[in-house]
C-alpha positions, -999 to +999 in steps of 0.1 A: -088-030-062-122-024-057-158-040-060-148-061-095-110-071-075-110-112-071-076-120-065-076-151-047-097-167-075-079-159-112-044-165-107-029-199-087-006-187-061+031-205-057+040-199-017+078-192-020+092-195+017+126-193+031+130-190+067+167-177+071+179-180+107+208-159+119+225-146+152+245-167+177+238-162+212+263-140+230+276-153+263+287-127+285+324-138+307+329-132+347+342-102+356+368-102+378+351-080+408+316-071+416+305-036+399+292-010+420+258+002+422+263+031+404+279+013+376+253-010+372+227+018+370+246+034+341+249-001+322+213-002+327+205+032+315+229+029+284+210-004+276+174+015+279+186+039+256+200+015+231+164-005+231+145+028+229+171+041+198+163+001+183+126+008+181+128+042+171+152+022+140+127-004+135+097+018+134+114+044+110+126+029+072+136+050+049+115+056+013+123+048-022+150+080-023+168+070+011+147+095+028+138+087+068+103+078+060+077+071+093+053+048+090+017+064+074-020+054+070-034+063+038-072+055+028-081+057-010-106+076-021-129+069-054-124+103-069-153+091-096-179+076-069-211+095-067-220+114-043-177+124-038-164+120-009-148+154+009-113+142+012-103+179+013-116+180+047-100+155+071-127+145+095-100+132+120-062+118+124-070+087+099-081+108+071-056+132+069-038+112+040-057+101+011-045+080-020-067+091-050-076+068-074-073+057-105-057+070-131-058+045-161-059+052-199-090+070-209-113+053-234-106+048-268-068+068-264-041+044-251-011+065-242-040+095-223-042+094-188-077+100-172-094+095-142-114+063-145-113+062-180-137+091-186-127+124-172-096+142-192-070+155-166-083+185-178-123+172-172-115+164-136-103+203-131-134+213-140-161+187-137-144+174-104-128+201-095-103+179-084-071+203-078-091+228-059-098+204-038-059+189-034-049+228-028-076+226-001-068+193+014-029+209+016-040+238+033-056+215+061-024+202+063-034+165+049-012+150+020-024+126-013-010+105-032-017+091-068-032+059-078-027+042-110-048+013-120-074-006-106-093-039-115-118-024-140-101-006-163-065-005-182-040+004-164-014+031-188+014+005-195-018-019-205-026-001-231-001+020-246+025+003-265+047+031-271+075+035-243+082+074-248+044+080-255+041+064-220+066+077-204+047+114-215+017+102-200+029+090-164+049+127-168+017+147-174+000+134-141+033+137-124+037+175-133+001+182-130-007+171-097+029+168-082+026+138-060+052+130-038+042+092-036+026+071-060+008+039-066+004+009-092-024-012-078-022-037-108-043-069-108-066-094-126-055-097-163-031-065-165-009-086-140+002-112-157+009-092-188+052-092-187+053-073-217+033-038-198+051-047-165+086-042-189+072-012-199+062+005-171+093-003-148+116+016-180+093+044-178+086+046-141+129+044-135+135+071-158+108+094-141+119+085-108+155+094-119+146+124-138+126+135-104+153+128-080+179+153-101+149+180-104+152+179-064+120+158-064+110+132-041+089+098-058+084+074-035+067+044-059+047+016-044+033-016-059+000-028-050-004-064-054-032-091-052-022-117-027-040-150-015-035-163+020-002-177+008+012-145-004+020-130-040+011-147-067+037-158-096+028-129-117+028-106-087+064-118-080+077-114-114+061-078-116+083-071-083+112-088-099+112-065-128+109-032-111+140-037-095+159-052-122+147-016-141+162+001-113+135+013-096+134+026-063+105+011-044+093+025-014+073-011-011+049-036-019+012-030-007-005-066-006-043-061-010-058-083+022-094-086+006-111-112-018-097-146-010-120-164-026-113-203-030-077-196-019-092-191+020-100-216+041-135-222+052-120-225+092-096-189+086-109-157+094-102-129+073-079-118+099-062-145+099-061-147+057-049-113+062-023-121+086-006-154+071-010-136+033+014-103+049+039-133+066+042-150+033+047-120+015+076-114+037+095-140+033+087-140-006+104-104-006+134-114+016+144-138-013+128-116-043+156-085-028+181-113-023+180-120-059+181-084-072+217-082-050+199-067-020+202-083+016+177-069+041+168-081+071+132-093+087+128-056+103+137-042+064+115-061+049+085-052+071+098-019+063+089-021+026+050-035+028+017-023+030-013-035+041-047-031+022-078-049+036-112-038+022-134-028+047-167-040+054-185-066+027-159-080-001-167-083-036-165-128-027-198-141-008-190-150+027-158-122+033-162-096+056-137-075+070-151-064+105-143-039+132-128-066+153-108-075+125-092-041+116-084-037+156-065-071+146-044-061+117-035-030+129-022-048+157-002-070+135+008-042+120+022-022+143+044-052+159+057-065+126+069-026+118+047-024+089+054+009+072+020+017+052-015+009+060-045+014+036-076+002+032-107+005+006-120+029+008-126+060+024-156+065+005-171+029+021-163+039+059-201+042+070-226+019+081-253+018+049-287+024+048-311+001+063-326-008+029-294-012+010-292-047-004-270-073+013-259-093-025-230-071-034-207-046-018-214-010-020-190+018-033-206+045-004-210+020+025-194-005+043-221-033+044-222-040+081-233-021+113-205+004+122-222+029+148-204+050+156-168+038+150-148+041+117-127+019+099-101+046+094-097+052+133-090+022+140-066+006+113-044+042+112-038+041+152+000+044+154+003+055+117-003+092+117+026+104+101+024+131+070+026+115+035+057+116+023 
């Protein structure tokens, strides 16, 4: 993700659909005498509470540990982006949780995990001051999680070769920062690379597992290119693999951005977005199928994320608007969606009358916001705490 992300252009997307109807309609027999009022206020009071207990089952899904997980919004934030953004002081309900990002492999050291490729773990304590400013955010009550990857540099698995080398790596940012959720937002060449994907589920399962016995929550979520038609072959296969390592996903976070040929000329973002999360759906009803899991629709709405980028895309002709975020988080909120994101937090500002209009910016949106934010409006009805 981010200004360099062109998912919908590099990879040919296969739609894999599979509508599964179920149920038989229930016919209710005569009873032999008429009930009373007062017995038909009870059955409908019993049935009231039985439709409010449904939604309070369909809006809650559990996280990658079988913890009762409510659904969250989560901006990211471009820890390396000059000037930083403040995520360590929530500015309202939709800021509250941040996912930083990215940890990759710094330059020139495969298996050594950095921010952005350039600052140590150790350079971003002191040059970002980057766990000062977690502690901070913690004590305002928000939450963080980690992002690893990205679309400009390599993510960890990428570029080191050596599992238990690896495996030390994902641990050191795991123990350093302690994140209770965190994110592989894999794309462009890294995704269709099998051999990394093996490598990371092994590592990832083992850490999960060695978390989860150190009392240690990790919920662990995949963040995937998609194109109006859903995941991409490689973006399947990377899913595929996870669970087949035995990893635990919370779910699958489809980035809605960057469409590129794959869009329609006649479909709205919104409407890219929309049809691209649908897809997706029924592409993970048959991808958990396959890995001997059977969930149903409401499940599997339960296990994805949404991730437009707001404002100007990286592709000419793609903006996300204002009306368009109102939209998806609509969609969002019906379908029982359990995280939404967006990139990034950093971009959630109307820009400069002067900025150029050719690319997107990394501090500004690209269109006029006033006064509204992005983050207001797609996190209405996700306000819950990270996990």
């Amino acid at each position: 993700m981010s200004r360099n992300q062109a998912s919908g252009t590099s990879i040919a997307a296969k739609e894999v659909r599979r509508r599964d109807v179920r149920g038989v309609a229930a016919r209710a027999k005569g009873l032999r005498r008429p009930l009373s009022a007062f017995a038909r206020a009870c059955i409908a009071a019993t049935l009231a509470v039985a439709a409010i207990g449904g939604i309070l089952v369909w809006r809650f899904t559990t996280d990658g540990n079988g913890a009762v997980e409510p659904p969250w919004f989560s901006g990211y934030v471009d820890v390396t982006v000059v000037p930083q953004y403040a995520f360590e002081v929530p500015s309202g309900e939709g800021t509250k949780n941040v996912t930083l990002a990215f940890v990759v492999a710094m330059a020139g050291q495969a298996c050594t995990p950095s921010w952005g490729s350039t600052y140590s773990l150790d350079a971003a304590k002191t040059s970002l001051n980057l766990e000062a400013r977690i502690a901070k955010l913690r004590s305002n009550g928000g939450a963080f999680a980690v992002s690893f990857g990205g679309s400009v540099n390599s993510e960890l698995a990428d570029s080191c070769q050596n599992p238990a080398e690896l495996e030390r790596a994902y641990r050191a940012v795991l123990e350093r920062y302690n994140p209770a959720t965190i994110d592989f937002d894999v794309e462009g060449d890294n995704l269709a690379d099998s051999a990394a994907w093996q490598r990371r589920a092994n590592a990832i399962s083992a850490l999960q597992k060695e978390r989860i016995k150190e009392g240690h929550a990790l919920s662990i979520w995949l963040t995937l290119p998609v194109t109006p038609q859903g995941l991409t072959d490689a973006g399947t296969s990377a899913v595929d693999q996870m669970l087949a390592a035995g990893v635990q996903l919370a779910g699958v976070n489809i980035m809605t951005m960057n469409y590129g040929s794959s869009r329609s000329n006649s479909q709205s973002m919104l409407d890219a977005g929309t049809s691209a999360a649908q897809s997706t759906h029924d592409q993970l009803s048959i991808i958990y199928q396959r890995a001997g899991m059977t969930l149903n629709s409401e499940q599997i709405w339960g296990k994805m994320g949404l991730t437009p980028m707001i404002g100007r895309n990286d592709l000419p002709g793609e903006v996300f608007d204002l009306d368009a975020a109102r939209g998806l988080n609509s969609f969002a909120v019906s379908k029982g969606v359990q995280r939404v994101s967006m990139w990034s937090l950093n971009r959630d500002v109307s820009c400069p009358q002067d900025t150029p209009e050719d690319a997107a910016s990394h501090v500004c949106s690209g269109i006029d916001q006033g006064t509204q934010r992005f983050s207001d409006l797609l996190s209405a009805g996700f306000h819950a705490k990270l996990p």
